[in-house]
N, CA, C and O atoms as a DFTB+ gen file, in Angstrom:
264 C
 N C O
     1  1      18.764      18.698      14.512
     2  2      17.847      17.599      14.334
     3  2      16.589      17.919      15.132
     4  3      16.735      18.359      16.272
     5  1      15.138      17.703      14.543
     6  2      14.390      18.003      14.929
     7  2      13.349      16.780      14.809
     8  3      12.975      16.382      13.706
     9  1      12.875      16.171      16.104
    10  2      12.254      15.182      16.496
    11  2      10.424      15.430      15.332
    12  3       9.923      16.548      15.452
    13  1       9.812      14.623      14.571
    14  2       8.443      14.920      14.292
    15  2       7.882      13.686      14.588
    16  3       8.162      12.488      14.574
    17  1       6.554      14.808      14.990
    18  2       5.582      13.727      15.673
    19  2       4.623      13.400      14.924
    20  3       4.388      14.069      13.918
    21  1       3.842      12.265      15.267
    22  2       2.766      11.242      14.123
    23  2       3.203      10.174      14.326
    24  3       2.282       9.469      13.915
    25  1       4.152       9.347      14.757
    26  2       4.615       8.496      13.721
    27  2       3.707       7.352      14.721
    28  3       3.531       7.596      15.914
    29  1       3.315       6.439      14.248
    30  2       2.598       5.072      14.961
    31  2       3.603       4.434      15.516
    32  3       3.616       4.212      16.726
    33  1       4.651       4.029      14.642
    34  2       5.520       2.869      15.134
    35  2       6.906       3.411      15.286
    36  3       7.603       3.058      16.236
    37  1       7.387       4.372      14.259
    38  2       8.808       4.568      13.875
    39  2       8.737       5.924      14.371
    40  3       7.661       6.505      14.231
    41  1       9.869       6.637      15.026
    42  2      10.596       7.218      15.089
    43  2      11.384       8.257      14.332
    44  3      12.462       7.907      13.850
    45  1      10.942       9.563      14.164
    46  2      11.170      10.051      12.746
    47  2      11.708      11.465      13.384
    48  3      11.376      11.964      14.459
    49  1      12.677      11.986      12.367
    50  2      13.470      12.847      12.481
    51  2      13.877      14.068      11.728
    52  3      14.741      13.850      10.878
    53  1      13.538      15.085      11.814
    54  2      14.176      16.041      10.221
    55  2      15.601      16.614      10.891
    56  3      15.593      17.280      11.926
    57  1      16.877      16.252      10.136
    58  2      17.907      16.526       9.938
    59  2      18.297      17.519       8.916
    60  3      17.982      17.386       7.733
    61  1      18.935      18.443       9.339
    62  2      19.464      19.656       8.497
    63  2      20.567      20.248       8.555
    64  3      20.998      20.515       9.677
    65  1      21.162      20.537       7.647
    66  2      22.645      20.628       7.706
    67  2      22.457      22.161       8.508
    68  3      21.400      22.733       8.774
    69  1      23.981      22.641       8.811
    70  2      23.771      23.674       9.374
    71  2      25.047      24.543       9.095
    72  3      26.114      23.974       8.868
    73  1      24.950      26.060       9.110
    74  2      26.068      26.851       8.495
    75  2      25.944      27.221       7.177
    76  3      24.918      27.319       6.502
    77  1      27.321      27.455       6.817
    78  2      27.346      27.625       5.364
    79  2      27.898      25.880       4.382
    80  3      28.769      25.537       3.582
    81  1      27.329      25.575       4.741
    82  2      27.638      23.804       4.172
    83  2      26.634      24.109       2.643
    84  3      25.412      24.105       2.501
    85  1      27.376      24.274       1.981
    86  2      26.440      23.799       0.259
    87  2      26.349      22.218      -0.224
    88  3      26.762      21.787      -1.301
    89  1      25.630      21.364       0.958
    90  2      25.500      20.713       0.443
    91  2      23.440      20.253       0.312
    92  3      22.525      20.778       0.946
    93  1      23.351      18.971      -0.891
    94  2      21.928      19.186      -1.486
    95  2      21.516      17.560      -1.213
    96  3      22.275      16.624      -1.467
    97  1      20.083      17.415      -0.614
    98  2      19.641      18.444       0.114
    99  2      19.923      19.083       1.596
   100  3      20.761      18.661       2.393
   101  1      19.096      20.123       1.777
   102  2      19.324      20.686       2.922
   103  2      18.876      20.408       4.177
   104  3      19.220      20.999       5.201
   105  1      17.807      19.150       4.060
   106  2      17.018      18.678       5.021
   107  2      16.649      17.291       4.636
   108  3      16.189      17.041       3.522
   109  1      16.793      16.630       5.304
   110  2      16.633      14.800       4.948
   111  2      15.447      14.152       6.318
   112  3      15.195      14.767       7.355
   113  1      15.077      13.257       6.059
   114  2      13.695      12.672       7.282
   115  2      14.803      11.167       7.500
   116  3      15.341      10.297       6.816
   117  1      14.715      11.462       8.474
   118  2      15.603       9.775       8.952
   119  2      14.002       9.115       9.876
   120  3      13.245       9.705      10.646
   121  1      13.988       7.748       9.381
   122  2      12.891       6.992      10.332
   123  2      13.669       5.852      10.992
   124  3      14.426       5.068      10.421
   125  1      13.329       5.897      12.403
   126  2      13.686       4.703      12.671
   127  2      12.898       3.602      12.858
   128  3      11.996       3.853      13.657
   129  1      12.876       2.358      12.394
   130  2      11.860       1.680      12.179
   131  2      11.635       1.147      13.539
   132  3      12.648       1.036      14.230
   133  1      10.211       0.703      14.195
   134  2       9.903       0.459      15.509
   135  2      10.433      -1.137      15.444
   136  3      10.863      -1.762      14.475
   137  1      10.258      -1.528      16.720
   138  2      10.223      -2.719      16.894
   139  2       9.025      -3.844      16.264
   140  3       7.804      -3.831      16.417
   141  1       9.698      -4.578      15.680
   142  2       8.665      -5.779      15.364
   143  2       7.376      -4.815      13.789
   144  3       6.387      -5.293      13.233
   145  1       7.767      -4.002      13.674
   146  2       6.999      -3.251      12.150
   147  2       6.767      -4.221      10.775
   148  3       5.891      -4.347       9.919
   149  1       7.765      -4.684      11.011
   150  2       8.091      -5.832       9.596
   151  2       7.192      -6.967       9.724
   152  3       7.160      -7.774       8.796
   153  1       6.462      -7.139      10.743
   154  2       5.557      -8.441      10.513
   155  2       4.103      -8.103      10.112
   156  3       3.253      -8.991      10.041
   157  1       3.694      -6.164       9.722
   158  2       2.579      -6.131       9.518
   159  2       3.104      -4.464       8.506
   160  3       2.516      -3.383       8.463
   161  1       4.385      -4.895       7.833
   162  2       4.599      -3.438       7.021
   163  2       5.510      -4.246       6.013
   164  3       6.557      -4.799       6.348
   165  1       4.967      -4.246       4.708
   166  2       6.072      -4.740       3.685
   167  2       6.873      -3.709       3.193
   168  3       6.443      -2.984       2.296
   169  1       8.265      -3.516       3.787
   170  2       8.906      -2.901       3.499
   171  2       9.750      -2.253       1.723
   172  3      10.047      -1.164       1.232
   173  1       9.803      -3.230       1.453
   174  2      10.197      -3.422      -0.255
   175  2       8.743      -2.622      -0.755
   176  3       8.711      -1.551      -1.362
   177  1       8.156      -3.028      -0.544
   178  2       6.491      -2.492      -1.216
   179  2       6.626      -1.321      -0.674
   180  3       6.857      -0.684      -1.701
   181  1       6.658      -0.525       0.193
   182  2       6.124       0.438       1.049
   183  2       7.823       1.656       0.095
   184  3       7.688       2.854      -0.154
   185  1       8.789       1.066      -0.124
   186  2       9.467       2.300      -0.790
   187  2       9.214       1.977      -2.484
   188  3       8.984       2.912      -3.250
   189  1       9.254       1.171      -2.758
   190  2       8.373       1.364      -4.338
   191  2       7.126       2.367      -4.704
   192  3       6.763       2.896      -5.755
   193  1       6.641       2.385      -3.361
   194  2       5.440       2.696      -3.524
   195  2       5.778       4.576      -3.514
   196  3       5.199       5.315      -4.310
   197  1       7.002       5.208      -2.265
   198  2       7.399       5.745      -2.157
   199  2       8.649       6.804      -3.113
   200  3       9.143       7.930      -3.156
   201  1       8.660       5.767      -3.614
   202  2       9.246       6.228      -5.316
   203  2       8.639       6.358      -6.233
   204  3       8.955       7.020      -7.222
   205  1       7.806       5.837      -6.088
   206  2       6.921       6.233      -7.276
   207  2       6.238       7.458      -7.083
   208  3       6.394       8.448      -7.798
   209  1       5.436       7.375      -6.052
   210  2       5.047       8.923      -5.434
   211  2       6.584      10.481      -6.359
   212  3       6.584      11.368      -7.213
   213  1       7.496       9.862      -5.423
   214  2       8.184      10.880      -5.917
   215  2       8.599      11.176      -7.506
   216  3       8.750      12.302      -7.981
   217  1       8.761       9.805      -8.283
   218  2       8.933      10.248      -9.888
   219  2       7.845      11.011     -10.626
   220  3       7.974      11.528     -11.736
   221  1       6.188      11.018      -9.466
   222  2       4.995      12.022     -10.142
   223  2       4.861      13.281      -9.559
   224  3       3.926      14.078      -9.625
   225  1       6.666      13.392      -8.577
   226  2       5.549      14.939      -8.246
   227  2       5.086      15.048      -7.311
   228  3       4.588      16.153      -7.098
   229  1       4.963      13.854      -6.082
   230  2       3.806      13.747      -4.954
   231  2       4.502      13.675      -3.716
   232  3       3.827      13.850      -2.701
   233  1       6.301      13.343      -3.543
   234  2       6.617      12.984      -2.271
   235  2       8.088      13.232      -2.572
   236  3       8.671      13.312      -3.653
   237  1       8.612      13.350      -1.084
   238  2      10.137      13.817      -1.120
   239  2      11.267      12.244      -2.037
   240  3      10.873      11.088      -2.185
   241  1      12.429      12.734      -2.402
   242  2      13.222      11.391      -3.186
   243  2      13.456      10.503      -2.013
   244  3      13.484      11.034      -0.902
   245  1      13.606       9.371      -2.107
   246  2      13.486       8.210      -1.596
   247  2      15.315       7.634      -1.685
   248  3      15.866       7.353      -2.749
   249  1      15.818       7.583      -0.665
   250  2      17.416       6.742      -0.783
   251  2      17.744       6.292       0.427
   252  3      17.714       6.785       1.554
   253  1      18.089       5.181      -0.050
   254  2      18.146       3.926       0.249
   255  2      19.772       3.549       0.400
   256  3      20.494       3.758      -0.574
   257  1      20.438       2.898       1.835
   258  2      21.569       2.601       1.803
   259  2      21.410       0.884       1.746
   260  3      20.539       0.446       2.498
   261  1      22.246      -0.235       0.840
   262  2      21.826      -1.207       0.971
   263  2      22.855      -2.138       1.223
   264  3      22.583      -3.325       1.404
């Protein structure tokens, strides 16, 4: 796991499997959301927006545990 930096509020992470593990994908971004984000970040909007990006081509897939 490898800590990346930028983030304003959240906490962000690139995770990667390691060895001979075949599993897909090989690298995932975990965010952790900051404190108090939700009163000036619409969340629902902000991964729509994030999916959509990705169905054109523009951004990594988007999943969601709910």
């Amino acid at each position: 796991m490898t800590t990346i930096s930028g983030g304003i509020s959240n906490a962000l992470f690139k995770v990667e499997s390691v060895g001979n593990v075949s599993v897909e994908p090989h690298a995932i971004v975990l965010r952790v959301y900051g404190d108090n984000t939700e009163k000036f970040v619409n969340r629902e909007e902000e991964v729509e927006i994030m999916q959509t990006l990705h169905k054109e081509g523009f951004g990594p897939k988007v999943g969601l545990d709910t």
